[in-house]
C-alpha positions as CSV (number, residue, x, y, z in Angstrom):
1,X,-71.2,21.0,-41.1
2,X,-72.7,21.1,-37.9
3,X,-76.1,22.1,-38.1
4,X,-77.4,23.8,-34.8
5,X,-80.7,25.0,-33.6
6,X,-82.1,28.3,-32.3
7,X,-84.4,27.5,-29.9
8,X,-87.5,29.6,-30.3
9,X,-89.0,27.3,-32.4
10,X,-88.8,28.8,-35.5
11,X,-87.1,26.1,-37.2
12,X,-84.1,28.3,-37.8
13,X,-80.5,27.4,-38.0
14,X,-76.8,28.6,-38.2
15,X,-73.7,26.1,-39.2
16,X,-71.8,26.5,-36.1
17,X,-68.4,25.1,-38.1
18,X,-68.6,28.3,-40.1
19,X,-69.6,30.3,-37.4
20,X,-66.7,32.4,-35.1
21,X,-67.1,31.6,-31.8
22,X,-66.5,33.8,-29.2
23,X,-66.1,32.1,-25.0
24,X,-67.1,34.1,-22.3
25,X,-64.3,35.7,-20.1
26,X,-63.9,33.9,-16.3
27,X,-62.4,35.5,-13.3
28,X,-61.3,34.0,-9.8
29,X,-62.9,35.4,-7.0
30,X,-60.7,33.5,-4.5
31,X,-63.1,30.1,-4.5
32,X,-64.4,29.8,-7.9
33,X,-64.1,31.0,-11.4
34,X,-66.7,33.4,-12.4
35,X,-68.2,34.0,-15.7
36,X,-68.3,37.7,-17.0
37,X,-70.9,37.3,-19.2
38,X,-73.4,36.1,-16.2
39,X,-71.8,36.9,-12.9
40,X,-72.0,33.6,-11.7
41,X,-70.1,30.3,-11.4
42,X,-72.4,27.8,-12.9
43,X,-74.2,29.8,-15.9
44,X,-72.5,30.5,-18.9
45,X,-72.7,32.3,-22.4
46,X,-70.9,32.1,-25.6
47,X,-71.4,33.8,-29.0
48,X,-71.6,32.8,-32.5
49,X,-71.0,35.2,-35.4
50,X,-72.3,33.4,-38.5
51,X,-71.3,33.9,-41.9
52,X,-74.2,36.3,-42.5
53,X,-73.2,38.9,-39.8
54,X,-75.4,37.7,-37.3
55,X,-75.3,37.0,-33.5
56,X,-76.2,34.1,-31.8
57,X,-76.1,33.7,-28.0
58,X,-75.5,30.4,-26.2
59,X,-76.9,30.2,-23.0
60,X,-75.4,27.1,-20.7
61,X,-75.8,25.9,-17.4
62,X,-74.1,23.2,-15.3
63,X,-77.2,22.7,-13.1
64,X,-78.5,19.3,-13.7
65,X,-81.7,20.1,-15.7
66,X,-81.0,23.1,-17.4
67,X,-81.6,23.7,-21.1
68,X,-79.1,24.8,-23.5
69,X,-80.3,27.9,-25.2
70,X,-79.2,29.5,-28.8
71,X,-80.9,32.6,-29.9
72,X,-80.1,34.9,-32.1
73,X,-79.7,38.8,-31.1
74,X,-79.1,42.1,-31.9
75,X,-75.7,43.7,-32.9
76,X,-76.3,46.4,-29.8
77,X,-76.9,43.4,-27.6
78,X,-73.8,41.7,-28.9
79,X,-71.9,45.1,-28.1
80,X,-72.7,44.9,-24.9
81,X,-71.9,41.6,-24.3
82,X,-68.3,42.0,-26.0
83,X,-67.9,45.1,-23.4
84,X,-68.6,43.3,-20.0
85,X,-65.6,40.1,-21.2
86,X,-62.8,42.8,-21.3
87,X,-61.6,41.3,-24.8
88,X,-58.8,42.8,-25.9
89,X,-59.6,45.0,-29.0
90,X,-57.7,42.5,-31.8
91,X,-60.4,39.7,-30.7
92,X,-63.5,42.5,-30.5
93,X,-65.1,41.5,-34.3
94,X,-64.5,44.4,-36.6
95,X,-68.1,45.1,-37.5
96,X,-69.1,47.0,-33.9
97,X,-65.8,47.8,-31.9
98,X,-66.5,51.3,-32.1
99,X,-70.2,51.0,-30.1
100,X,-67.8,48.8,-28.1
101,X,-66.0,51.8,-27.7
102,X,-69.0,54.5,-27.0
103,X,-70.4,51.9,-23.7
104,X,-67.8,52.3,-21.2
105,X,-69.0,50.0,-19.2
106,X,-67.6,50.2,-15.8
């Protein structure tokens, strides 16, 4: 079991070996690889599904100093996280591919 943190302070937690764990998408923009999730080259995002259907965001940075960040969010915000990577559909989870669907983001 690996027992991780959300950081608000709550003193909840999620087992992040049972957990799914979805990386952001990365493109090339001709010098550096580019997160979809942020739009930038040195933050970074990841998301858990746990067990019990819900979403937890991991916020990363490779600026020295930074603090890793795990918090837990909605299934809209999730949505429109999933939308922005360009995830093909079999790797969308199930439980909201159809709000996936209804966002069109462009």
């Amino acid at each position: 079991m690996k027992r991780v943190s959300l950081t608000n302070g709550n003193g909840a937690w999620f087992d992040a070996d049972k957990a799914e764990l979805y990386k952001e998408n990365t493109y090339h923009n001709g010098n550096n690889w580019i997160s979809k999730a942020t739009g930038d080259q040195f933050t970074h995002e990841f998301i858990f599904m746990t067990k019990s259907g819900k979403f937890i965001l991991n916020c990363w940075s490779q600026w020295q100093g930074s603090v890793e960040t795990y918090e837990e969010i909605s299934k809209e915000e999730a949505a429109a996280w999933f939308a922005k990577q360009d995830f093909q559909d079999n790797e969308i989870p199930e439980v909201f591919r159809s709000e996936i669907a209804a966002l069109e983001i462009e």
